[in-house]
N, C-alpha and C positions, 0 to 999 in steps of 0.2 A: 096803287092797287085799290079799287074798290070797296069802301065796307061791304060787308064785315072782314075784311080780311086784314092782317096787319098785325104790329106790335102791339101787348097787349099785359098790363100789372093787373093786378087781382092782388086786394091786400083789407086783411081786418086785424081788430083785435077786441080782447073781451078777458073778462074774470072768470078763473074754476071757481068755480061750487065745490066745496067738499072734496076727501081723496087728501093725498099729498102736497098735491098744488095749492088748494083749496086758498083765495084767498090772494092769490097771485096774478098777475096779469101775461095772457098767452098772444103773443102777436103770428102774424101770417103774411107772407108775401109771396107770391108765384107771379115769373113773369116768364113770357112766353109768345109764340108769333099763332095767328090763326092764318092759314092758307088753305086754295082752294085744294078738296081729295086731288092730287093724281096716282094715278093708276100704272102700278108696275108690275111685271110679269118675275114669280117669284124661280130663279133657275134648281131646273133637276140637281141635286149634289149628293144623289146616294151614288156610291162605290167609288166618289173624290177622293183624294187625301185630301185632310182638314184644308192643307195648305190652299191646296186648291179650291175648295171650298170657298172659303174665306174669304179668294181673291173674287170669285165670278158673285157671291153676295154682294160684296164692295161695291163692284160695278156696276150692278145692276140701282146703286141705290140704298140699298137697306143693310143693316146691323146685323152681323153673325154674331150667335152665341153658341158655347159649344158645352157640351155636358157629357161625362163619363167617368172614368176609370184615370189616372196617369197616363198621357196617351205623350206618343215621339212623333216623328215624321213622316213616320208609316202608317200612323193610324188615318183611318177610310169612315169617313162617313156611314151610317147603317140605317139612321132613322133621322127624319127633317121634318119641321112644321114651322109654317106650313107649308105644304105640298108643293112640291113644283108644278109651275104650270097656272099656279093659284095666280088668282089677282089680289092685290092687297096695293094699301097706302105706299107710297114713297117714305124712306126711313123707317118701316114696318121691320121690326126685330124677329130671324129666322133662325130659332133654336134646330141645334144638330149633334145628335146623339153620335158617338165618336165609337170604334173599336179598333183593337189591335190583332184582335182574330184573323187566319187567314180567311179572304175572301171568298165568299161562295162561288 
């Protein structure tokens, strides 16, 4: 792969000032890959069950998150972001608001 693109650390460290710390030494390390954007098409999953949801996010690429109530196997998807349809990164996490309401 081409730079910039590739495996990649990122690492420091340094002394607090003052506070709790103050006086101590804080290190840091993040490692991680840079790659080139590609471009995924995020799928429709309002009126899914979660279940299904879940699976066609998967697929597509990217990270389902799911936010609500206590939801079972019946609960249906109500609200998604981002939007189906949208373009977004590959691995781009798509929060989905859950109900157990009957559906409209």
């Amino acid at each position: 792969m081409p730079e910039p693109f590739g495996n990649v650390t990122l690492f420091d460290s340094g002394e607090f000032i003052g506070g709790f710390l103050g006086g101590n030494t804080g290190n840091l390390k993040v490692q991680g890959r840079i790659r080139p954007w590609m471009p995924v098409t995020v799928p429709y999953c309002i009126t899914l069950f979660w279940t299904e949801a879940r699976d066609e996010v998967i697929a597509a690429d990217l990270l389902p998150e799911f936010y609500g109530a206590n939801f079972g196997p019946t609960s249906w998807v109500a609200h998604q972001s981002p939007a189906g349809g949208a373009i977004v990164q590959l691995g781009t996490t798509v929060s989905m608001g859950v109900s157990d309401a009957e559906q409209p």
